[in-house]
Wavefront OBJ file of the C-alpha trace (Angstrom):
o trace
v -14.482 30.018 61.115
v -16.280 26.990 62.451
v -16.380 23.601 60.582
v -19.218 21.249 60.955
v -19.977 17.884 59.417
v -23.767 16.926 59.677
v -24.955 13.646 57.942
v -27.282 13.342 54.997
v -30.247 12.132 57.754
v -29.518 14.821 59.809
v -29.521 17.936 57.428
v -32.793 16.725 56.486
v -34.201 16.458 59.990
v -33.126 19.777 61.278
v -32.146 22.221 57.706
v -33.088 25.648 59.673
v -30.281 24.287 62.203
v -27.924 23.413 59.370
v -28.923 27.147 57.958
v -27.771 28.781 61.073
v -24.709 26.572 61.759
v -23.451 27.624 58.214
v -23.407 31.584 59.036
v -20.376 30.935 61.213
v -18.032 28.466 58.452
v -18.957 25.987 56.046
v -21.327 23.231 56.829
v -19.833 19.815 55.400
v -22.896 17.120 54.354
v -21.778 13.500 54.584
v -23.625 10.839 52.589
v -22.801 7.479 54.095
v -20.334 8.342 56.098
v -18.212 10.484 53.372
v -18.204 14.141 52.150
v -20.484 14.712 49.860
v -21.413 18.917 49.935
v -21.228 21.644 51.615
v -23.531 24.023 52.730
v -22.420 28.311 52.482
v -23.980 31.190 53.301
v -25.021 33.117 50.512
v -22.284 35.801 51.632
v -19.207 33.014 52.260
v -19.877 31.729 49.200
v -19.688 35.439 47.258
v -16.841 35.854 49.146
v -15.052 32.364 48.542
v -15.697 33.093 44.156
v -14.548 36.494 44.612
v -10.926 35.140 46.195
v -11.451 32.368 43.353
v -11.429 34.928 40.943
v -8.880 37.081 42.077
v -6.023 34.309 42.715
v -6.924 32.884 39.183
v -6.332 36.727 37.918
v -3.195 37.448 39.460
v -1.989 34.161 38.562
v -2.507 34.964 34.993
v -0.923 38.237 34.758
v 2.252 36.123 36.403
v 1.741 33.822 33.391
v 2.059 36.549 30.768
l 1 2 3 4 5 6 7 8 9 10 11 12 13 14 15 16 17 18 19 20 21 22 23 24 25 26 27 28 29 30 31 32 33 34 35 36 37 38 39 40 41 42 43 44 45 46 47 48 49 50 51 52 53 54 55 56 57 58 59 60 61 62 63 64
């Protein structure tokens, strides 16, 4: 998994380049020089709730 950083100006120059960069990791979007967003594909992101949901599950049932 690949992380890149692309600035506010440059997401907005080049978003089909930002669209492809972000089926290999998360694409971070940096407004002034600081993280601001980040950009997933529509399948990392399923993927990243579906862990979300899991570890808050089976930390739960550890709870109880």
């Amino acid at each position: 998994m690949t992380i890149t950083t692309l600035s506010r100006r440059e997401l907005n120059q080049d978003v089909s380049r930002a669209r492809k960069v972000s089926r290999s990791g998360p694409v971070i979007i940096a407004d002034r020089g600081k993280p601001a967003h980040v950009l997933l594909s529509i399948a990392r992101g399923f993927c990243w709730c579906t862990s979300l949901r899991t570890t808050a599950c089976s930390q739960s049932a550890q709870r109880a």
